[in-house]
C-alpha positions in Angstrom: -12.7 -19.0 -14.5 -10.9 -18.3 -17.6 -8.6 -22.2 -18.5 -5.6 -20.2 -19.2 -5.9 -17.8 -15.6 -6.6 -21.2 -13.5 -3.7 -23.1 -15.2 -1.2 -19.9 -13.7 -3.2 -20.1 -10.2 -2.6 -23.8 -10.7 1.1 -23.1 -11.3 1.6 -20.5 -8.8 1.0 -23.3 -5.7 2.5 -26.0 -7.8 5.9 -24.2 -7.6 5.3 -24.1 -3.3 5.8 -20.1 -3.8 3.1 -19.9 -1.9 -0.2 -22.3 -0.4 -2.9 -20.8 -1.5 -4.8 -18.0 -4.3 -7.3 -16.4 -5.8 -8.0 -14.0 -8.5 -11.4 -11.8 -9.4 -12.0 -10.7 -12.7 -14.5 -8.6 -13.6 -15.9 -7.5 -16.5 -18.9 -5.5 -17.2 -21.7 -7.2 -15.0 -19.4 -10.1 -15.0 -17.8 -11.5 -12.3 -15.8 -14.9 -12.1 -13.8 -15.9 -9.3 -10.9 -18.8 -9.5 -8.8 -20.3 -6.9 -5.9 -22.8 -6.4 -4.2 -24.4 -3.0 -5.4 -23.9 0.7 -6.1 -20.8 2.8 -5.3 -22.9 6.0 -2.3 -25.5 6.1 -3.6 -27.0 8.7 -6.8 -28.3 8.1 -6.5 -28.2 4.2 -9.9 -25.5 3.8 -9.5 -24.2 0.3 -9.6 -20.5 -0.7 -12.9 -18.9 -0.5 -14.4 -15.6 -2.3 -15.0 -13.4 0.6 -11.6 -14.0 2.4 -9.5 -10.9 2.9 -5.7 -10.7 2.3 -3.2 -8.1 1.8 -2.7 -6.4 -1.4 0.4 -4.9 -0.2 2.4 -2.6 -2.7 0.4 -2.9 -5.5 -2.2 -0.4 -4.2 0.7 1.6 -5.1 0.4 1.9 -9.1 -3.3 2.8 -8.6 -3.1 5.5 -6.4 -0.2 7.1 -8.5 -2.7 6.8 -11.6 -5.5 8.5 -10.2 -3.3 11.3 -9.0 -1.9 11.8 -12.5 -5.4 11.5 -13.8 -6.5 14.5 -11.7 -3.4 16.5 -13.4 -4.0 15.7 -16.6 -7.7 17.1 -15.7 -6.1 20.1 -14.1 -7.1 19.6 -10.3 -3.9 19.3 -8.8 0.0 19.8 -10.4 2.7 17.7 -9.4 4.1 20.5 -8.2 2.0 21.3 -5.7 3.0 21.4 -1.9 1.4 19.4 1.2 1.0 22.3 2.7 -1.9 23.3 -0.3 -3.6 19.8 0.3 -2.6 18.5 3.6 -1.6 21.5 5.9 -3.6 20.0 9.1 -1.3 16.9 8.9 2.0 18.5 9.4 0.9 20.6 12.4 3.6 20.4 15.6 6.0 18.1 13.1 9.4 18.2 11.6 8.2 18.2 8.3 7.8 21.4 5.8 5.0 20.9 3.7 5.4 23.6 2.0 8.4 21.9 0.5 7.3 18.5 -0.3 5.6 18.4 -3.5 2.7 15.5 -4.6 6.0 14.9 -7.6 8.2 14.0 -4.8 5.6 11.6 -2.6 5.5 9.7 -6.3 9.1 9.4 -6.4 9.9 8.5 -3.2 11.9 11.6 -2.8 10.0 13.5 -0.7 12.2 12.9 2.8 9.3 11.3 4.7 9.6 8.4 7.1 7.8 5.5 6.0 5.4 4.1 9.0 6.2 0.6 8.3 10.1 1.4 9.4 8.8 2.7 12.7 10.0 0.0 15.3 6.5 -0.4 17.5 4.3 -1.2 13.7 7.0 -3.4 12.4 7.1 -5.7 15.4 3.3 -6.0 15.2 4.2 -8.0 11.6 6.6 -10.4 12.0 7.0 -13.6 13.5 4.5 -14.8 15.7 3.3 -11.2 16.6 2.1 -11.2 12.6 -0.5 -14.0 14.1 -2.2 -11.8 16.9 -2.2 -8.4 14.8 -2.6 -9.6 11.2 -6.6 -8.3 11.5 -5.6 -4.7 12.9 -6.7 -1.6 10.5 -5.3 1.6 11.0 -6.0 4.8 9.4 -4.3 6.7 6.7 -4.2 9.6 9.3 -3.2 7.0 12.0 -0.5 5.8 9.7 0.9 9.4 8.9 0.9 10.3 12.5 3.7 7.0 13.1 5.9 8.4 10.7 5.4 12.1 11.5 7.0 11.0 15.0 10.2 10.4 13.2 12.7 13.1 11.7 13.4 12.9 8.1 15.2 10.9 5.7 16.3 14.4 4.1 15.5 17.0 2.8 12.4 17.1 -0.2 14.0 16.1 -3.2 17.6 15.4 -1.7 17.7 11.6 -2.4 15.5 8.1 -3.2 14.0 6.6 0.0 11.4 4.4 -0.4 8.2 5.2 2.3 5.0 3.7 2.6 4.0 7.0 3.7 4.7 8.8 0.6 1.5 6.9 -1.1 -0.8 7.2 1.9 -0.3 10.5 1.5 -0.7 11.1 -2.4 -4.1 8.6 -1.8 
């Protein structure tokens, strides 16, 4: 690993923000993998190359650039509804598709719940619950389904309200 990128790994558990991480870099055919701290606190077993974690939000700035990639080759416009790319989905819901526009999932103004505010998925990831369900996958389609249970934040375009779902749905 790269001295200067294992000193900041170094520092990152130094500073007790958190036990234990890793980083990838890869370049070309390249591929070099650094770690710092432990994966388990318990028994002290250091982090290892093949161990999954979340990524969390920063999936987030990738997905909006490969939608504004496929704009800027003319395959979809920011204006453009659900209901052009997604119709199936809103079937039987609240939602008007043919109101929300790819702009206003990128936004976070399109009026969509966000599944992670649902009640049921939340409780699966806190506390000791996090512990027995920290392994489950769900679909994107699964995922869109939670939120499409719930009424709208308001109305596309109407405000700022962040949503997980918004992304799922531009991805």
């Amino acid at each position: 690993m790269n001295p200067e990128v294992q000193r900041i790994l170094d520092q990152a558990v130094a500073s007790k923000s958190t036990p234990g991480i890793v980083a990838e870099i890869r370049d070309g055919g390249r591929t070099r993998f650094g770690r710092a701290g432990v994966s388990d606190t318990a028994t002290g077993r250091k982090r290892q190359q093949h161990e999954r974690f979340r990524i969390g939000s920063a999936t987030k700035a990738f997905t909006a650039t490969v939608v504004l990639k496929l704009v800027a080759e003319g395959k979809l416009s920011l204006d453009d509804t659900l209901d052009k790319w997604l119709p199936e989905l809103f079937e039987d819901s609240r939602y008007q598709a043919d109101e929300i526009t790819v702009r206003q999932l990128l936004n976070q103004t399109s009026g969509v719940f966000s599944y992670s505010e649902d009640q049921e998925f939340f409780a699966k990831g806190v506390g000791e619950a996090w512990f027995e369900h920290r392994y489950d996958t769900f679909t994107p389609e699964h995922l869109v389904k939670i939120a499409l249970k719930h009424p709208p934040t308001g109305a596309p375009g109407e405000r700022f309200k962040y949503s997980n779902t918004n992304y799922i749905l531009a991805a």
